[in-house]
Every structure is written in C-alpha cells, then in structure tokens.
N, C-alpha and C positions, 0 to 999 in steps of 0.2 A: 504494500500500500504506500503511496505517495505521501511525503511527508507535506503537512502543512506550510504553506511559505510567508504566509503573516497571516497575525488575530488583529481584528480591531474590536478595543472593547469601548464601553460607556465609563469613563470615570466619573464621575460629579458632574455630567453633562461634558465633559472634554471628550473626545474620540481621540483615543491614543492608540497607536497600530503599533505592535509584537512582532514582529520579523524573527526566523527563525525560531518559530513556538518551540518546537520539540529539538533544538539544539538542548543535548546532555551538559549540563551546568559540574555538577557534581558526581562522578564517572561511579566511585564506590559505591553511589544510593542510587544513581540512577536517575534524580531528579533532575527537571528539564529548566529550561530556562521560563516558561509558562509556569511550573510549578512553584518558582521564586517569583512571579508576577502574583499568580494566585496568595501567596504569603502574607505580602504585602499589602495586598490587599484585606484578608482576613485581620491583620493588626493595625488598618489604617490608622483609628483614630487615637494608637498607642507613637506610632511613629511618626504623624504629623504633631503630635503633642514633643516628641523630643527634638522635634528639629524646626519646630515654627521658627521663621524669623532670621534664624541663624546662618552664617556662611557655614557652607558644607564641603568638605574635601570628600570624594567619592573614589572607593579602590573600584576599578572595572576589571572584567578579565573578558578582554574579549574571545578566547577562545574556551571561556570555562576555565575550571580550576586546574586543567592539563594544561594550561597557557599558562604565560607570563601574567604578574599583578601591575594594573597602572595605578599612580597614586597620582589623581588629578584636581589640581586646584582648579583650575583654570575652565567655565562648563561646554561640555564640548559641542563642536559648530551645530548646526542644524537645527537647533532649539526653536517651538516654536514663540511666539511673542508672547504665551501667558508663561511661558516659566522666566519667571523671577529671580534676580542676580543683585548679588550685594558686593562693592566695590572695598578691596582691601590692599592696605599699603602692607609694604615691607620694607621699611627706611632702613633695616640695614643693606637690607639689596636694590635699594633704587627703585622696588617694580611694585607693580599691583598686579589683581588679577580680579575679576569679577567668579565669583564664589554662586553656586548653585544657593538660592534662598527661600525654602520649601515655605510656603501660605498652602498649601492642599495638596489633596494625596496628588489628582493625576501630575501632578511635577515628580514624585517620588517615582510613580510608574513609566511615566517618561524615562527616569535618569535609570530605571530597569532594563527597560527598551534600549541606552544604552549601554550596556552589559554590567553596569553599575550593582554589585552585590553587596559593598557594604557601606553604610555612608555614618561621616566624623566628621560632625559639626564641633564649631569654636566654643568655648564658652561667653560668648556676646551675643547680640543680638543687635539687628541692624539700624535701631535707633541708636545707639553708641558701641562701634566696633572699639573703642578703645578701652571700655570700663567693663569687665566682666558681671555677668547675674548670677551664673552660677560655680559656685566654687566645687570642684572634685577630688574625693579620698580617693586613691588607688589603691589597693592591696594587692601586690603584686608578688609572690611566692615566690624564693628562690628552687632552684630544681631538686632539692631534697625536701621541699617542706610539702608534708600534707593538708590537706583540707580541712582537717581540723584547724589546723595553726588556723589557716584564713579567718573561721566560724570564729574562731578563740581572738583575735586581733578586729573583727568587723564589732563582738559585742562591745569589748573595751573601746572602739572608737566609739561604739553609740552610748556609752556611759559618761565620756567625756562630751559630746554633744549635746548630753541631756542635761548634763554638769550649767552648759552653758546658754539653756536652752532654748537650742535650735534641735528644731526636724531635719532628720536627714535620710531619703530616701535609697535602701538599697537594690542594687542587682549584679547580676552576674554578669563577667566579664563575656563570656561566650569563647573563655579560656580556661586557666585553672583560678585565676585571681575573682576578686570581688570589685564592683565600685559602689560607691555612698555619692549621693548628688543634693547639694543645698542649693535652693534660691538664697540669692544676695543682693542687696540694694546693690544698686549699680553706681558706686560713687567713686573706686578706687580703682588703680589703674592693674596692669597686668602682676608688677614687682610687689606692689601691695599684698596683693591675693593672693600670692607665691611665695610672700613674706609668714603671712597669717597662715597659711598651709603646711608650712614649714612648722613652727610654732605649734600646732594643733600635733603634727606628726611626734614630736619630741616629746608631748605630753603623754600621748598611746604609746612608745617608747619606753617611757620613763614605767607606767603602770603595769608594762609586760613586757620588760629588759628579756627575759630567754625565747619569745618568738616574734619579735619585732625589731627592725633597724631604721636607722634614715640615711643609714654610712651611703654616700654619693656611690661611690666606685664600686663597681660588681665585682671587684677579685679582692677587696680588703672585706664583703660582707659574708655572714654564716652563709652557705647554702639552704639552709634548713629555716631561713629566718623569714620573713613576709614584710618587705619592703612597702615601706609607705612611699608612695613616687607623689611627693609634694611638686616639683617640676611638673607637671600633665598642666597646674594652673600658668603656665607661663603662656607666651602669644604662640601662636601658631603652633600648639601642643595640643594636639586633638584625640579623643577616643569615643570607640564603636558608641552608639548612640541607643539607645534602649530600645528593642523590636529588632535592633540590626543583626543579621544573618553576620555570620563570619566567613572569611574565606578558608576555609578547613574541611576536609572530607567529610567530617561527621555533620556540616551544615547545622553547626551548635548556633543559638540564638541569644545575645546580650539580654536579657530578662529581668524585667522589676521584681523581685519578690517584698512580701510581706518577711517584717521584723520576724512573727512569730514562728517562719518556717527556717529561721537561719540553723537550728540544730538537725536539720534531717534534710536540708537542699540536698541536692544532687547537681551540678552544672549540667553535665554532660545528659539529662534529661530532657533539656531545652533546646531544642532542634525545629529546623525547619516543618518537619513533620507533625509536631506535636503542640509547639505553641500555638497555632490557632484556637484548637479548642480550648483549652486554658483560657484565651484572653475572652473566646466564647461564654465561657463560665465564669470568670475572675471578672471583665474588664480589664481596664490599667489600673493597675494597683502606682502607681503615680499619677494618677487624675489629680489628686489636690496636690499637687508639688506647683503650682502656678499660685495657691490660694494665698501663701505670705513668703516675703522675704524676712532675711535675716543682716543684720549687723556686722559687723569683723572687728569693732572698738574692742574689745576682751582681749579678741586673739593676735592685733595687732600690739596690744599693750605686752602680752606676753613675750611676742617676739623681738622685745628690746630687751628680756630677760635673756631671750637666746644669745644675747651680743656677748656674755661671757660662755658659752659654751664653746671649748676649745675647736671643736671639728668646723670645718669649715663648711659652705653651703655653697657650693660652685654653681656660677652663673649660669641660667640657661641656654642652649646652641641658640637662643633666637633672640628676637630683640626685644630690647627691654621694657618698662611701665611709663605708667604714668608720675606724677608727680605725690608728694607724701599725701601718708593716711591722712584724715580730719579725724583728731580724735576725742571732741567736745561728746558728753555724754546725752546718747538720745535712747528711746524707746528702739530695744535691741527687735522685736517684729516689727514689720512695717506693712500695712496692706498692699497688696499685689496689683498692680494697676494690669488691666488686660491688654495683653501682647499690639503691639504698635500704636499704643500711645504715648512710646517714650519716655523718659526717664523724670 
C-alpha cells in the first residue's frame, strides 16, 4: 500500500498540512512522524501553556532520530504569516535571531511539520526578553546517582521553597534528572536570577551535603551526587519544556507531576505513548503555575552571604544580566497578570 504523502489537519481553525505522515520518527517504537503530530496535539493545552509567549529554540531531526539533531534558533523559512517570532539579541555575538513564539497550538504543529521534536523555550517572555518570569531548579544526577538521590534532593529543595514561600512546580526531565519551575516577577535581569539560583542551590547543599553539589566542574564532582545546574537561569540556557517529547528512543516525555507522586514516579513511564491519557485524566497539573509570581529579595539577600563561600561560581558561556537586584522589601506573591500584558 502506498504511503500517505501529506495530512492536512484542522488546528484551531488553521489548516496545517503533514508531509510525510508515516515517515518513522523513532525507529525502536516504530512511531511515525503523524504519531508525534497526534501527541501534540493530545497535550495541547499543557504545551501551549509552557511555551506561551516565549522565544523557543527547536531541536528538528529531519531524518528522524536515525539522522542528525538540528539545534535551531533561528524559525525556519516557509512559515506561514500567523506563526509568531520574537526578536533576540546576543551582544556578545553581534546577532539576533527571530525565535519561534508559540500564542496557539497550530504554530507548535506547524514547527512538527517541520520535523521539530522537541522544543526549549527561554525563561522570558516577549514583553521583556531581558528580565526572566520564571526561574528553574535542575536536578541533574551524576552517572552513579540513582533516582532516589533525585526524589531525596527534589523534597529538600521543596522544603527550602516552602521555607520561603514560594510554589514551585515539578516535572520530569524526560531524562534521569528532575526540574522545579517558579513564576517570578519579572524585575531582574539574567545575572540576578542566576545569582538567587545559585544561593537557593547552596542552601539544598548545605541540608543534604552527601547527595547534592553545586561544584561547577564535572570531574572535581561525586559521580553519585545530583547537581543542582543553577547556570540553566542564565541567557540563552534553555531546557525541554513541559509536554516536550525528547529526542531518545524511548520517546520519554518532560512531565509535570504532582508533589505527592514524587516517592513512586517512574521517569521512564512518561512517553510519547502514554502521556496523552494521563493529561486525559490528570489535565496539567501546572495549570495554576501562571496564577502568582514570586519575589527573589530573600534569595538575592542570601546570595551576598554566598560572597564568602570559598568555591567559586564561574561565569556563564553566554552573556550576561541585567543591572542589580532592587532589594527594598515588598509582598514576596504578586498577582499574575495574564500573558501579554507585560510587565
């Protein structure tokens, strides 16, 4: 039988045509390239909620994951005029680029279409590319550490969060690691938030010295220890996006979960295959991560304490923030104004 040679489907009233439907995406499962359209669409309004607004770096592979990975800032030609681009400098490189900036699914299934599998948006949003909203934990496991460590390092950081508190939503990396995602008023610049992330990191450190580090250098850290990558808040440090498929054989899926399933998650559950029904049943368990922001004055104050801790905190490969914290004391929640009415 003849393969299919393009679908056009209905997105929200956009007609976006599928080329190559049944090209094999992921060779081990079998799943097609229409099977990652269909995904997407099953968790629309989990992955239009992670990436509203925002510049998005998009990995494609255009020949499937038996091809090479492209890592594209830049959105590629052919777009038509409703997908939306947000315009980004990079002073230390002279350039910009105009960044894919999802307002609705059918741009996500567009950037499907082209062969786009997983998409890493910034932590700004395009009322202010310079001032981050949301600040990100990484928990990133050295190659001896198990998943316990992770569970064991993700509660400690949500006890220091609550210490301070702020809500901080988790999910999986759609790797071995975890991330925690906070809204943040958007008043401080990249160095800021990178500063405070930093600061927050040493604290989860400090409370569980034998499975956590913030040692910069991968060959001075334990193996065994679960790195907090305070660096992911710096500019142009991007990661998987919640709902985002990964590019891995197993076609594991970056996943919100609930606090109360962090002692019996499974990562390696959350797959292309199976989170649809989940979010069928669940929804987003991040639907209210838009409802308030949060402060950094605490965690900025702390990180003048970090100024006598001997290790050093190496600058990020990208370019740098804004100018210093403000750190007159205000009401640490701040209502959440909805997306694109700026700061």
């Amino acid at each position: 039988m003849a393969q299919q040679e393009r679908v056009t489907l209905d997105v929200g009233g956009r007609a976006v045509s599928i080329s190559s439907p049944e090209r094999v995406y992921f060779p081990e499962r079998g799943w097609t390239k229409l099977d990652l359209v269909q995904y997407y669409l099953a968790v629309g309004d989990g992955i239009v909620r992670a990436l509203r607004e925002r510049p998005t770096m998009l990995h494609r592979f255009p020949k499937g994951l038996a091809g090479p990975k492209v890592h594209q800032k830049r959105l590629p030609a052919g777009a038509p005029d409703w997908v939306e681009t947000v315009e980004l400098h990079f002073p230390r490189y002279g350039l910009t680029a105009d960044e894919l900036c999802v307002t609705e699914l059918a741009q996500v299934i567009w950037a499907v279409q082209m062969t786009t599998v997983e998409f890493h948006p910034w932590n700004v949003r395009r009322a202010d590319v310079d001032r981050p909203d949301e600040w990100r934990i990484d928990l990133d496991p050295g190659p001896a550490a198990g998943f316990d460590r992770v569970r064991r390092a993700a509660s400690v950081a949500r006890e220091v969060l609550d210490d301070l508190g702020i809500t901080g939503y988790p999910k999986t990396s759609g790797g071995q690691g975890l991330h925690i995602y906070v809204r943040i008023v958007p008043e401080w610049g990249f160095e800021d938030v990178r500063r405070a992330a930093l600061a927050f990191a040493r604290e989860v450190e400090r409370r569980l010295p034998r499975d956590v580090t913030t040692t910069w250098w991968r060959k001075e850290r334990d193996p065994a220890h679960v790195f907090l990558d305070y660096n992911q808040n710096a500019r142009d440090h991007t990661i998987a996006s919640a709902y985002s498929v990964r590019g891995v054989p197993e076609g594991t899926v970056s996943t919100p979960i609930a606090w109360a399933e962090l002692d019996a998650v499974d990562p390696a559950a959350f797959t292309l295959a199976t989170v649809p029904a989940r979010f069928a049943e669940l929804g987003d368990l991040a639907a209210g991560i838009d409802d308030e922001s949060f402060r950094l004055d605490e965690l900025l104050a702390w990180a003048e304490r970090e100024k006598d801790d001997p290790r050093p905190a190496p600058e990020p490969r990208s370019d740098g923030g804004a100018g210093p914290a403000k750190t007159r004391q205000q009401p640490r929640r701040v209502p959440r104004r909805p997306a694109g009415e700026g700061t």
